[in-house]
C-alpha positions as CSV (number, residue, x, y, z in Angstrom):
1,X,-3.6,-185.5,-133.4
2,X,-3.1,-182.6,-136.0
3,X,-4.4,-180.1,-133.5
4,X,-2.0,-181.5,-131.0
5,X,0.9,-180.9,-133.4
6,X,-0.4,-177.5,-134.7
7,X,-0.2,-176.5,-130.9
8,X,3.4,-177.1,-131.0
9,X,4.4,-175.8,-133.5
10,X,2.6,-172.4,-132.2
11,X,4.7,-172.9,-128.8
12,X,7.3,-173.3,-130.3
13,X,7.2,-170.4,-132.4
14,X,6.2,-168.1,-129.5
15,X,9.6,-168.8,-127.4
16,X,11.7,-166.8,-129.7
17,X,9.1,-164.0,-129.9
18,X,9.0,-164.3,-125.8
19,X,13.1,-163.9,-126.0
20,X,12.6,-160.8,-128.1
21,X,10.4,-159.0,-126.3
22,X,12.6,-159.5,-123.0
23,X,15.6,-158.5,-124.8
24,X,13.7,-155.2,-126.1
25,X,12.5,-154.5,-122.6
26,X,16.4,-155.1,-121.2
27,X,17.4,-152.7,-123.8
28,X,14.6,-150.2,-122.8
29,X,15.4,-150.5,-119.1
30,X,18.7,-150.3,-119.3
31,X,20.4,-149.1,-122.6
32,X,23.3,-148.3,-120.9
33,X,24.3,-152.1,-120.2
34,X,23.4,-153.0,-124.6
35,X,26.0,-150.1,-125.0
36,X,28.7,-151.6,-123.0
37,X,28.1,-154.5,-124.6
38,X,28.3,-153.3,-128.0
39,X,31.8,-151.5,-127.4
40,X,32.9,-154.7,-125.9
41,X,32.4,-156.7,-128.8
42,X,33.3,-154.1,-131.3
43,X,36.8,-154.3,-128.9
44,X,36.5,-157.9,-129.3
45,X,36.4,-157.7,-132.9
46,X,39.5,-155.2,-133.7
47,X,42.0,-156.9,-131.1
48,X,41.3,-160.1,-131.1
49,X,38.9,-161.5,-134.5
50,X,39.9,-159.1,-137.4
51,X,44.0,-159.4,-136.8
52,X,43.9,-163.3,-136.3
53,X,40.8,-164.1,-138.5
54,X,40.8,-162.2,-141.4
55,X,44.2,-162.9,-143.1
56,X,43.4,-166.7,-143.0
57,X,39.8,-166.6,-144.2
58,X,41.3,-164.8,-147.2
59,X,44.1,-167.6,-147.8
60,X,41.6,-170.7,-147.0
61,X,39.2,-169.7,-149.0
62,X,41.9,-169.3,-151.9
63,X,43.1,-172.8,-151.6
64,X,39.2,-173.9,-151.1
65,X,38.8,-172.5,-154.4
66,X,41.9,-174.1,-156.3
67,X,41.5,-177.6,-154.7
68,X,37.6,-178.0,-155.4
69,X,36.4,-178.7,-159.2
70,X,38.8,-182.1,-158.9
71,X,37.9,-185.5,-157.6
72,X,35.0,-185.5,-154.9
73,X,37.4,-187.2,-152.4
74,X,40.0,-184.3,-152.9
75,X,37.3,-181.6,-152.6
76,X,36.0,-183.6,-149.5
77,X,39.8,-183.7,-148.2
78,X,40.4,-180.1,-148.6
79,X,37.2,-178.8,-147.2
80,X,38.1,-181.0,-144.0
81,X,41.4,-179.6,-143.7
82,X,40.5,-176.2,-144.5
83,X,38.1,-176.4,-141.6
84,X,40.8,-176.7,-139.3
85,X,43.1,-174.0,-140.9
86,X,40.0,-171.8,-141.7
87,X,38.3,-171.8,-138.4
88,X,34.7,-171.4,-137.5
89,X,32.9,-170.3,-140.4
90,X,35.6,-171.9,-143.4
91,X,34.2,-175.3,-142.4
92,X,30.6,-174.8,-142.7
93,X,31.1,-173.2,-146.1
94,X,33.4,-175.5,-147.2
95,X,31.0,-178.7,-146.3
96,X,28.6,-176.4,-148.1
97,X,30.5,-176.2,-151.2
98,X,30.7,-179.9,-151.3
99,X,27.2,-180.7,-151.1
100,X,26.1,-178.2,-153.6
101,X,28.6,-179.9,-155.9
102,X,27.9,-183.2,-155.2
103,X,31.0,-184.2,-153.4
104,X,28.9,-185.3,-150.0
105,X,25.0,-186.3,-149.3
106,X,23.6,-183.5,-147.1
107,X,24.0,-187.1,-144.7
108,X,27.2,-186.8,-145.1
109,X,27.9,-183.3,-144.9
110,X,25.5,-182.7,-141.4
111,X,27.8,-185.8,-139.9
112,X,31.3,-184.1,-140.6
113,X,29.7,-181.2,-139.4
114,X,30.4,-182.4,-136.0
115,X,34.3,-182.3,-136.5
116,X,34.6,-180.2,-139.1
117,X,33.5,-176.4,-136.8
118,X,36.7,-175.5,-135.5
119,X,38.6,-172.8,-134.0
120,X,42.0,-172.6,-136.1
121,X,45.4,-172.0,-135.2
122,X,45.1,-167.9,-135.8
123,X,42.3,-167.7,-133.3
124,X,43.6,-170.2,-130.8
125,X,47.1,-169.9,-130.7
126,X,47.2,-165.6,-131.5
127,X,43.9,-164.4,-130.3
128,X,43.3,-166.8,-127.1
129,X,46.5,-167.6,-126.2
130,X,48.7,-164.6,-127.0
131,X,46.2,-162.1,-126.5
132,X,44.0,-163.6,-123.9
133,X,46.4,-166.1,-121.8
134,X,49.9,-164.3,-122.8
135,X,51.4,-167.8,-123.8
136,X,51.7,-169.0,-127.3
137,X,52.3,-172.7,-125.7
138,X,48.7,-172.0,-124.2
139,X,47.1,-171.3,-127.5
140,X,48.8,-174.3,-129.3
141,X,47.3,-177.0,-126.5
142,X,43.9,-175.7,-127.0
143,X,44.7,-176.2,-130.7
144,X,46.1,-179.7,-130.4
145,X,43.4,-180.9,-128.3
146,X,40.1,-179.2,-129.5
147,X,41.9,-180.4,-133.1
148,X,41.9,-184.0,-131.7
149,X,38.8,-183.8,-130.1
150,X,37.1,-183.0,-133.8
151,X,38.9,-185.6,-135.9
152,X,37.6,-188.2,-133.2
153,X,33.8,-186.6,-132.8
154,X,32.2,-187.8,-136.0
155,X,33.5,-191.3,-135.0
156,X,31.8,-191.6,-131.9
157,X,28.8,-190.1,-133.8
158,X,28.9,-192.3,-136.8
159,X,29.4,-195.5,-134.0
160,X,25.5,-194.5,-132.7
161,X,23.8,-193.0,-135.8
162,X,21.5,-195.8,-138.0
163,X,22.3,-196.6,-140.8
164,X,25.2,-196.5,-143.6
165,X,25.3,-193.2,-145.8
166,X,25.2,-193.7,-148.9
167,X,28.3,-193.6,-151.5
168,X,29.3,-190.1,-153.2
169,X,29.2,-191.9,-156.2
170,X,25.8,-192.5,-156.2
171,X,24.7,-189.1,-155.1
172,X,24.1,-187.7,-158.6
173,X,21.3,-190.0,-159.3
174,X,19.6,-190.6,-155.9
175,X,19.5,-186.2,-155.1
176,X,18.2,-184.1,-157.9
177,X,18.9,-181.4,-156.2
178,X,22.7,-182.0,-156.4
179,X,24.5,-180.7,-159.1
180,X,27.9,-182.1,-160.2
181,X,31.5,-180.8,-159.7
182,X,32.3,-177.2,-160.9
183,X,35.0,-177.1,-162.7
184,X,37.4,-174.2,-162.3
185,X,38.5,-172.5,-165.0
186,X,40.6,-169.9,-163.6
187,X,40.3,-167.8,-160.3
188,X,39.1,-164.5,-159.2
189,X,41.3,-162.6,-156.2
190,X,38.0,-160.8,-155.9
191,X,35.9,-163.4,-154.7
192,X,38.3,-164.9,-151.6
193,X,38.6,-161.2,-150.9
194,X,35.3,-160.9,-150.9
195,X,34.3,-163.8,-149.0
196,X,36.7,-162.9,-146.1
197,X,35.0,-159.6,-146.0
198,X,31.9,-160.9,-145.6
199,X,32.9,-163.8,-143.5
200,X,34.4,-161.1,-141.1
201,X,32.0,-158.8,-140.7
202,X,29.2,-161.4,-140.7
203,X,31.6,-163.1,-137.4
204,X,31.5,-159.5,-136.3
205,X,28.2,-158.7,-136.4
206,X,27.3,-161.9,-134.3
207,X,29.8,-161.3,-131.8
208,X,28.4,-157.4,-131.3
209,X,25.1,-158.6,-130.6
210,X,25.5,-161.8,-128.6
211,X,28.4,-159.5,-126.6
212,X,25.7,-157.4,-125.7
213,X,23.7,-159.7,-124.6
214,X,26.2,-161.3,-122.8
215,X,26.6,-157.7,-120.7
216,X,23.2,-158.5,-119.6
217,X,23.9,-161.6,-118.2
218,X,27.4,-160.6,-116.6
219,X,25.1,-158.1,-115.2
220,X,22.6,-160.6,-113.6
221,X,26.0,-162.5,-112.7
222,X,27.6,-159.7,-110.8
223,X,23.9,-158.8,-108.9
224,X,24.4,-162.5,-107.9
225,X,27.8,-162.7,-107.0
226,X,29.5,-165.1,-109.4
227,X,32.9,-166.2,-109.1
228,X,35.1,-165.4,-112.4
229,X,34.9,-168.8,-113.1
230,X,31.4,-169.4,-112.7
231,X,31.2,-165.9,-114.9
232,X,33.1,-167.7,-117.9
233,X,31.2,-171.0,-117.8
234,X,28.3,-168.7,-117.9
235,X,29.1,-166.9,-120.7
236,X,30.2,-169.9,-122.6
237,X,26.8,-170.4,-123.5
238,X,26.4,-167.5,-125.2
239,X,29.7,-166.3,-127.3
240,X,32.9,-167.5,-127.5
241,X,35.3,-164.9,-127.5
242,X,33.6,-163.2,-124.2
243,X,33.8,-166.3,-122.5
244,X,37.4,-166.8,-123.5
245,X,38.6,-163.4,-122.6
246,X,37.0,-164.3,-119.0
247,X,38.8,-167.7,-118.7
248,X,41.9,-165.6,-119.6
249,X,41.2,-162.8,-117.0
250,X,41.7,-166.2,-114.4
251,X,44.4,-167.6,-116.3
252,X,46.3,-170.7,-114.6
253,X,45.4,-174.1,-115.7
254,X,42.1,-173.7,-114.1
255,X,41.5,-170.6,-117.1
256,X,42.7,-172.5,-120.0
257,X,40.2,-175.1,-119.0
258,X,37.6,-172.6,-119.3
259,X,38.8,-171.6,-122.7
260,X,38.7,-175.2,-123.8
261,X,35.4,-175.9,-122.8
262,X,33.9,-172.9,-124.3
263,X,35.6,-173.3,-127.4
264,X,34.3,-176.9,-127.6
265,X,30.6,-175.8,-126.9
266,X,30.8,-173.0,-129.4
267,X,28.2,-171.2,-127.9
268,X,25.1,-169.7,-129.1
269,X,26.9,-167.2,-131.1
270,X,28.3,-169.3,-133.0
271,X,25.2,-172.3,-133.3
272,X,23.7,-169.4,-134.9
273,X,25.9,-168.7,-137.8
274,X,26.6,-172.2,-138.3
275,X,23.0,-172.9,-138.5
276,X,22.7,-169.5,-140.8
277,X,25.4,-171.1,-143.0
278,X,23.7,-174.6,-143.4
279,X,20.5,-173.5,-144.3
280,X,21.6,-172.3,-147.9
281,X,22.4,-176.2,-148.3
282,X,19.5,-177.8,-146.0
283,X,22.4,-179.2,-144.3
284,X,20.9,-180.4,-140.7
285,X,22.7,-178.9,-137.9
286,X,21.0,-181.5,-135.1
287,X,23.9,-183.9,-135.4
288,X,26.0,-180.8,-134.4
289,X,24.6,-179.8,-131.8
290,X,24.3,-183.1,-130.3
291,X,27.8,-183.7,-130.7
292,X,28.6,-181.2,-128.5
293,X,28.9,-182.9,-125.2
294,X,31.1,-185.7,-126.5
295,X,33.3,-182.8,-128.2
296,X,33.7,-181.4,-124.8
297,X,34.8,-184.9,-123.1
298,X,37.3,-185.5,-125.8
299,X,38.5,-182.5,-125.7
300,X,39.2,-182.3,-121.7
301,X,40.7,-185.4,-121.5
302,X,43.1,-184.9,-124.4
303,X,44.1,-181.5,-122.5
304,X,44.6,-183.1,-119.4
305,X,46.9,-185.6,-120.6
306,X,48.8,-183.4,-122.1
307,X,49.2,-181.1,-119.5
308,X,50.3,-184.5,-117.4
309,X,52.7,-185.0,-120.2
310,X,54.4,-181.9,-119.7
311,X,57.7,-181.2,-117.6
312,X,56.8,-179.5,-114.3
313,X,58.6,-176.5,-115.3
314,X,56.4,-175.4,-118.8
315,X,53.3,-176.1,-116.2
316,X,54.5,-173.5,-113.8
317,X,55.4,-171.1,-116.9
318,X,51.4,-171.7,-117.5
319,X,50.0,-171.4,-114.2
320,X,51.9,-168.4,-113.9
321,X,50.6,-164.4,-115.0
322,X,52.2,-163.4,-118.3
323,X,52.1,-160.3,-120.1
324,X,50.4,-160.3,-123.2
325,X,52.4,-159.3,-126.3
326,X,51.3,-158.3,-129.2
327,X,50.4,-160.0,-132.3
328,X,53.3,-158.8,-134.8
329,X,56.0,-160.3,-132.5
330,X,54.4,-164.2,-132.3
331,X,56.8,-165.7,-134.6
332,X,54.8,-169.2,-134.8
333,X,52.0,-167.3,-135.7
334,X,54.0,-165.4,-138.7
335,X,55.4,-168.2,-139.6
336,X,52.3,-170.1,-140.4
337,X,51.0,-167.0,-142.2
338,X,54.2,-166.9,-144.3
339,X,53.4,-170.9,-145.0
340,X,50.1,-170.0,-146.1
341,X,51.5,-166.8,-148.2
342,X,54.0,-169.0,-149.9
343,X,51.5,-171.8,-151.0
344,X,48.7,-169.3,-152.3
345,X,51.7,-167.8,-154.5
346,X,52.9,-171.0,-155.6
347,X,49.2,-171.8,-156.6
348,X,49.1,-168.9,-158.3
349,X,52.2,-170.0,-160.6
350,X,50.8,-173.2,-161.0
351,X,47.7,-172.8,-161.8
352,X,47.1,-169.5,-163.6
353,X,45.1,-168.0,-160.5
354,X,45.3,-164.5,-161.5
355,X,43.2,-165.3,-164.8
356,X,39.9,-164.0,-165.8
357,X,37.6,-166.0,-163.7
């Protein structure tokens, strides 16, 4: 039995040294394709991620910061709604936060995971739909679906995992490892600033390599002769804003399907810094990933009956080619950044933020 199992393990730990030596060989064969792919993302990165991304992370990870150090259910709260203002990587962190504080059971924490990994508005509403689709209205039904497909995930996942977690309040004395709430004496503008540095270029740093690895596969896709739309489900695998950027290159209703759908899976890209993210708390990720497929249900249902909801008119605005404009003239888009300005000074006020941390 324990040779059996020791056997497994080493098979398993031989797939990714297989996928490494076939990427090195790719990249030996044809190094021209990994460069494409590498300017690609790095395009990615400066029109699309940095612009929509990076002001947010900054401003999230502010209000992360003021709001934790209370009560566990306000910390719990604000991580949750953060994820959805934050995007991607402010949710992870933030259910991270709460677990080394002992707001959440790593239970806990690994079943919000499901809802709380989110594209925010910045990303979906600027970078996909502005940039990408060339409709703001695009960007905010992505947002209001993929939003509602979230809150209702962990739900459904709670309705078929065993068992009842067990209470915050007890979490102190049934996990050592848990330490209890910090308490915040004052806050550092270095440390957001910091943090949404890091978060960036981290986001960056994935996108570069999985987009080059991604040119490998469009590659193989175009030797096939893939349709643009299998291209995007394709690449939906693999990284997000790639396979966005190729639902957006079909546009219609057909595209912004396409965009859903690979915002909902997430992609490899992104499984990857989650899982990064989650391993400084030993917060399991399989709940996650398994999530996944009824994420992507919800999702393209609630888009569906929205688009049925809407007047035939704003559904041939969407079906139709629009010009992309850029990002300082979205006026939703400023204005939620203003919002988000005008709270992080009013914090500041309030609570002494610009003290010695």
């Amino acid at each position: 039995m324990l040779k059996a199992e020791n056997e497994k393990k080493a098979h398993v730990r031989l797939l990714p040294q297989a996928l490494i030596l076939l990427a090195a060989a790719a990249l030996l064969l044809r190094p021209e394709t990994g460069a494409r792919g590498v300017l690609s993302g790095l395009s990615a990165c400066y029109k699309n991620l940095i612009p929509a991304l990076f002001p947010f992370l900054f401003l999230t990870d502010a209000l992360r910061s003021l709001l934790s150090g209370g009560s566990r259910r306000l910390e719990t709260a604000s991580a949750v709604f953060l994820s959805f203002a934050g995007g991607f990587p402010m949710g992870a962190r933030a259910l991270c936060g709460c677990v080394q504080s002992g707001a959440l059971s790593r239970k806990q924490a690994s079943l919000l995971l499901c809802g709380a990994v989110n594209a925010g508005p910045a990303f979906l509403i600027s970078g996909v739909g502005l940039s990408m689709f060339g409709s703001e209205s695009a960007g905010l039904l992505l947002f209001v679906s993929l939003t509602l497909a979230s809150l209702l995930t962990p739900v459904v996942m709670r309705l078929f995992s065993r068992g009842a977690s067990r209470p915050a309040s007890k979490l102190k004395r049934g996990n050592p490892a848990a330490s209890p709430p910090r308490r915040i004496e004052g806050y550092s503008l270095s440390a957001s600033l910091e943090f949404a540095v890091r978060a960036i270029l981290n986001l960056c740093g994935y996108v570069v390599l999985f987009s080059c690895l991604s040119a490998y596969l469009e590659e193989g896709l175009a030797a096939l002769g893939a349709s643009a739309a299998q291209r995007a489900l394709s690449l939906a695998f693999v990284e997000v804003t790639k396979a966005c950027l190729a639902a957006g290159e079909i546009g219609s209703l057909r595209g912004l399907g396409l965009a859903c759908l690979a915002v909902s899976l997430c992609g490899g890209c992104m499984a990857a810094q989650i899982a990064d993210i989650c391993r400084e708390a030993r917060i399991s990720i399989k709940p996650f990933l398994l999530s996944r497929p009824a994420h992507l249900l919800l999702s393209q249902l609630i888009l569906r009956i929205l688009l049925a909801l809407l007047p035939q008119s704003a559904l041939l605005t969407l079906a139709a080619p629009q010009s992309v404009s850029a990002f300082s003239v979205s006026a939703p888009c400023a204005a939620a950044l203003l919002a988000s300005s005008l709270v992080f000074l009013l914090g500041e006020k309030r609570l002494s933020v610009f003290t010695k941390a």
